[in-house]
N, C-alpha and C positions, 0 to 999 in steps of 0.2 A: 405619862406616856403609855403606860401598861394599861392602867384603867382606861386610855382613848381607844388603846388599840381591842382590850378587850371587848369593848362598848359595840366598835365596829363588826368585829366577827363574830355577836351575838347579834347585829342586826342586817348581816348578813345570810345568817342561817334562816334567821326569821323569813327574810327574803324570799330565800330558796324552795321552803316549807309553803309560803304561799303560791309559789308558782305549780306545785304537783294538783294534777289533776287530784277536783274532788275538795281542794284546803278551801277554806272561808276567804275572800278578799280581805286586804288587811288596807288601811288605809297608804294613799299611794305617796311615797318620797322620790323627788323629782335627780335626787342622788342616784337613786338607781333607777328609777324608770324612766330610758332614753332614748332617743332614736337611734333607728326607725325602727324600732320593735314594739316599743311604749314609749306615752305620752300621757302624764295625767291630767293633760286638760286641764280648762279656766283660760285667763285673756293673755298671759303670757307668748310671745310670738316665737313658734318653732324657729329651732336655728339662729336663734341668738339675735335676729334682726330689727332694724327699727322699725316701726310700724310706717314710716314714708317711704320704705324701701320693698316692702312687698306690695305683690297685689290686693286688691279688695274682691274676695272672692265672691259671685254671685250662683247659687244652687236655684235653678226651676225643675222640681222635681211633679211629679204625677199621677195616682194611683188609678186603679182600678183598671175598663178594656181599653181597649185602643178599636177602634170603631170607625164606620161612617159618622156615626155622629160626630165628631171630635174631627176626623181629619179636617177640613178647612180651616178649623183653627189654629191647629198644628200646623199648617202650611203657612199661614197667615204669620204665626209668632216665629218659625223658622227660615225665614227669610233669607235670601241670599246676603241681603244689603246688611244684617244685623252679622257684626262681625266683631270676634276680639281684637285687642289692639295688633297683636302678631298677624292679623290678614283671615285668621282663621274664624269660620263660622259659628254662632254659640251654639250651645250644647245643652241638653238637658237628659235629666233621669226620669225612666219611666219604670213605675212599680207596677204590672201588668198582674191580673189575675184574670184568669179562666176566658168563664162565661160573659157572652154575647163578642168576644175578641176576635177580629179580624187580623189572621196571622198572615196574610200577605201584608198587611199594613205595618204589622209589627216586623219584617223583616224589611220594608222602606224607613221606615226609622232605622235601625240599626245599620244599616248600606250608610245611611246619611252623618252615622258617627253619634249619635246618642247613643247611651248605656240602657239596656234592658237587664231590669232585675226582677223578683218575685215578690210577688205580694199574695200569693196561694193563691191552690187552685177553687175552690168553693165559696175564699171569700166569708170565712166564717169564722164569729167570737173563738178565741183560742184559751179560756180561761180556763181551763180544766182539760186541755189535750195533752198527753204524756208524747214522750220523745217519737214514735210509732208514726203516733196521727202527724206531728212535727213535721216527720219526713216526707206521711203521703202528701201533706199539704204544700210546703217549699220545696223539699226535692223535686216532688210530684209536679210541681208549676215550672220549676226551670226545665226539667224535663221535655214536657211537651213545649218550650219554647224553641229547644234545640230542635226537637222534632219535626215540629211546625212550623215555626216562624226562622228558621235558618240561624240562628244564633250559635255561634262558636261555645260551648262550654267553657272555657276560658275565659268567656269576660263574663259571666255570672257570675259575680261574685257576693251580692247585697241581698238585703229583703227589706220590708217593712209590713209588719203582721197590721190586719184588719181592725181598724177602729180604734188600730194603737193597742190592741188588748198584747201586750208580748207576752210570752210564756213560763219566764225565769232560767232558773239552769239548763232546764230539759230543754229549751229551744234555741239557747246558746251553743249548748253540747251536740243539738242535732247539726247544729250551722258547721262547725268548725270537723267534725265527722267525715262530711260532705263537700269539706273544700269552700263552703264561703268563709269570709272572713271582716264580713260588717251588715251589722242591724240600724236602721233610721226609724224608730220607732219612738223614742223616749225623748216626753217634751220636758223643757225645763224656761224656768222663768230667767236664768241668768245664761246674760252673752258667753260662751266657750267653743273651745275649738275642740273639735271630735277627739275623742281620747279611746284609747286601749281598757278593756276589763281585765286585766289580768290583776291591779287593785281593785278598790272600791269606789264606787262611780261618784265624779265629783258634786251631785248634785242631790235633791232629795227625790226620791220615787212620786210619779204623778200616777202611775198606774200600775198595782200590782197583781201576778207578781213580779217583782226585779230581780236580778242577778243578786246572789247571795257571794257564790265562790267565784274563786279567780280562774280567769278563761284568759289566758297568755293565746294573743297572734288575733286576739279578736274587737275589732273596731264598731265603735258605736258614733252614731254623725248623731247630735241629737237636734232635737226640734226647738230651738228658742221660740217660747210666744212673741205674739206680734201684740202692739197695744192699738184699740181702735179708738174712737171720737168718744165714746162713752167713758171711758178709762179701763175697760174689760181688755182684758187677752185671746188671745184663741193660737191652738196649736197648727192649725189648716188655716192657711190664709182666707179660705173663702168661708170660715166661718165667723170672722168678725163681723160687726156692724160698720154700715157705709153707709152715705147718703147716697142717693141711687142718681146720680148722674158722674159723666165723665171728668171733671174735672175733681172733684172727689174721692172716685177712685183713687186718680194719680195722685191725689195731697197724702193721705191716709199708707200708701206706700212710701213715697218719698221722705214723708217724715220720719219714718223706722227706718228707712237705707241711713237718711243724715244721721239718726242719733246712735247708729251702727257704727258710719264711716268716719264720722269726725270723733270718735273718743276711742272703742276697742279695738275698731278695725278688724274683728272675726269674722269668721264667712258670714253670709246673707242668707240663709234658705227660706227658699217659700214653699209649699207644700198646700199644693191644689189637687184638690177632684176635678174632672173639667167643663164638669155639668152647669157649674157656677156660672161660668160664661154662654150656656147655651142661650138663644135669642133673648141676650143681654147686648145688644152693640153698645152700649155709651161704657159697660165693664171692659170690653174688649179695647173699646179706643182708649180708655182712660190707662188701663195697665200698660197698651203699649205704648201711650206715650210716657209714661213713668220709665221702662225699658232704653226706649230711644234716650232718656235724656242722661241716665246713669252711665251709657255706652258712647256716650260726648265724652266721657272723663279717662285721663290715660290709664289709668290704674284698675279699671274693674275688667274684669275676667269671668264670665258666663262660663263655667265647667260644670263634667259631670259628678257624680258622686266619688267613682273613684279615682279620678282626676287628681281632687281632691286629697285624698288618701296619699294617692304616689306623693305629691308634692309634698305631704308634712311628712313621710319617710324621707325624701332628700331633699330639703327645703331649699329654692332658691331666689335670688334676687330680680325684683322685678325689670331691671337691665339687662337680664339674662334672656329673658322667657321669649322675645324676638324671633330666637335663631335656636329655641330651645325644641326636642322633639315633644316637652310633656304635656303640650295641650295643642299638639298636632292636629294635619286634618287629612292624613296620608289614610284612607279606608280600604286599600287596594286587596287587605286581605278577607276583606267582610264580604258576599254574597252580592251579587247588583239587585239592584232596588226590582220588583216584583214585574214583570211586563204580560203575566198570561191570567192576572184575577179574574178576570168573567168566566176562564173557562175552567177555574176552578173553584166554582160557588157548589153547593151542597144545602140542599132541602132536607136536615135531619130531625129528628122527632127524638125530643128527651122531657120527660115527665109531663106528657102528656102537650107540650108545647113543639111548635117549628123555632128550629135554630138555624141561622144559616153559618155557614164555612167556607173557609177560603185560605188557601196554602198554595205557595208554590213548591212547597218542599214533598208532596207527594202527585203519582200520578191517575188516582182514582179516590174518590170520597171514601172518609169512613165507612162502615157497615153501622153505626152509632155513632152519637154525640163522643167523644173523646172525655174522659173526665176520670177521676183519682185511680181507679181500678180498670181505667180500658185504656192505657195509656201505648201497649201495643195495636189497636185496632187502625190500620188504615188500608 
């Protein structure tokens, strides 16, 4: 009994010593790390449930601008008629950086109840940025999305660094400094459910550097590969191999939703650029008829990222989720969708190039392009 109890309070201190800013993560014991504070991730179903009893979560998430280019199709995959099973319209995450963005657009998304997060503002390898550049770059980009694109600071809460390059400590440490409190950058080849760093991450690094030490209150959504026709993987769905017509598309999806939904039941994420789909119609018909056919089923749930998140802090049962507010569609506190864009375009000049602009969150043009260091100019 002495020796049990001993055992304990020597792996309790162990614990504790990992959790102080700066300790090594130490590998993660499911005894102490529990909701909804930590989660050590793998297929294990938050909340003790059986995997018929929850939802089957589906993530469409998106990087890069938000654009003319793109909106159509963003109109197109956001549909009124695409709805979860509680009545409410699906949802996706947009990783927005900087350049060529059209922040009236980006503040009709957000009116519309998707999540806007940062994917920095330059859009540039982070492999060698110390904590500093960290901040002009993610801080830097949530920043000007409040400013710009009407975003509440409150719901920024995510990133995802460019090309997947994360940073390791320094760019966890700038996150959580600054009030976010989840990275989606780190791809892995096994199905899991986003889990807490405040251990050591359940899977092996695809891309260094990775988190060394333990960052308690901080959430990593990670990127399960997809497998294509080849037998190859890819971290961004639009970079597998496809046969290039519609029906194809849709197999090629479908078959990773099945081999998701019928055995681990983890979330679904897909993780697109949206260029993929640029005057591609048979990609466009093909994914969304893959979409429509997955949203036939009672169980799937289109949320956002940190949707997400809330729901493995208080996990609940898919009988519940009806009448539940956690993947609501009450936006009444978010800004109305943009109605004065034409008369606020802007012909500016940065490096030597025309940019155009467009906000409805100010009432005259920059005097310059906006970007890491001009973040007061409007």
């Amino acid at each position: 009994m002495k020796s049990h109890l001993a055992s304990s309070v020597l792996l309790l201190a162990s614990t504790l010593l990992c959790l102080a800013s700066g300790q090594r993560a130490e590998r993660c014991d499911p005894s102490y790390c529990r909701l909804p504070d930590c989660y050590c991730g793998g297929t294990e179903v938050p909340g003790g449930y059986k995997r018929q009893d929850i939802p089957q979560f589906v993530l469409l998430t998106f990087d890069d601008a938000v654009n003319s280019l793109n909106q159509q199709f963003y109109k197109d995959l956001f549909t009124d008629e695409r709805r979860n099973p509680n009545g409410c319209p699906i949802k996706g995450t947009f990783y927005v950086s900087h350049e060529w963005t059209d922040y009236s657009q980006v503040q009709d998304m957000y009116a519309d109840g998707h999540e806007i997060a940062s994917h920095t503002v330059t859009h540039s390898d982070g492999k060698g940025f110390d904590d500093i550049k960290w901040a002009d770059e993610i801080i830097g980009m949530a920043e000007i999305l409040v400013r710009h694109g009407g975003v509440n600071p409150k719901d920024i809460k995510g990133m995802r660094a460019p090309f997947l390059q994360i940073g390791g400590d320094e760019m966890f440490r700038t996150l959580k400094r600054y009030g976010l409190y989840y990275d989606s950058s780190m791809s892995t080849t096994s199905p899991t459910w986003p889990y807490t760093l405040q251990y050591r991450m359940p899977h092996s690094c695809a891309v260094n550097p990775c988190p060394q030490e333990s960052h308690p209150g901080m959430w990593e959504i990670p990127m399960p590969t997809l497998k294509d026709v080849r037998g190859g993987s890819c971290a961004m769905a639009d970079g597998c191999y496809y046969e290039e017509n519609a029906a194809s598309i849709q197999k090629i999806f479908t078959q990773n939703f099945l081999d998701n939904y019928q055995k681990e039941k983890t979330p679904f994420p897909l993780f697109f650029h949206s260029a993929w789909f640029f005057n591609r119609p048979h990609r466009q018909e093909g994914f969304f008829a893959f979409i429509d056919s997955i949203l036939a089923l009672p169980d799937v749930y289109f949320v956002t990222s940190q949707e997400l998140i809330n729901w493995m802090r208080n996990p609940q049962p898919l009988n519940s989720l009806a009448t539940s507010p956690v993947f609501g569609c009450d936006f009444r506190d978010r800004p109305e969708r943009c109605t004065r864009r034409n008369t606020k375009r802007c012909n500016l000049k940065f490096r030597g190039d025309s940019r155009q602009w467009a906000s409805c969150q100010v009432d005259t043009c920059p005097n310059s392009y906006p970007w890491v260091n001009n973040l007061s100019g409007n």
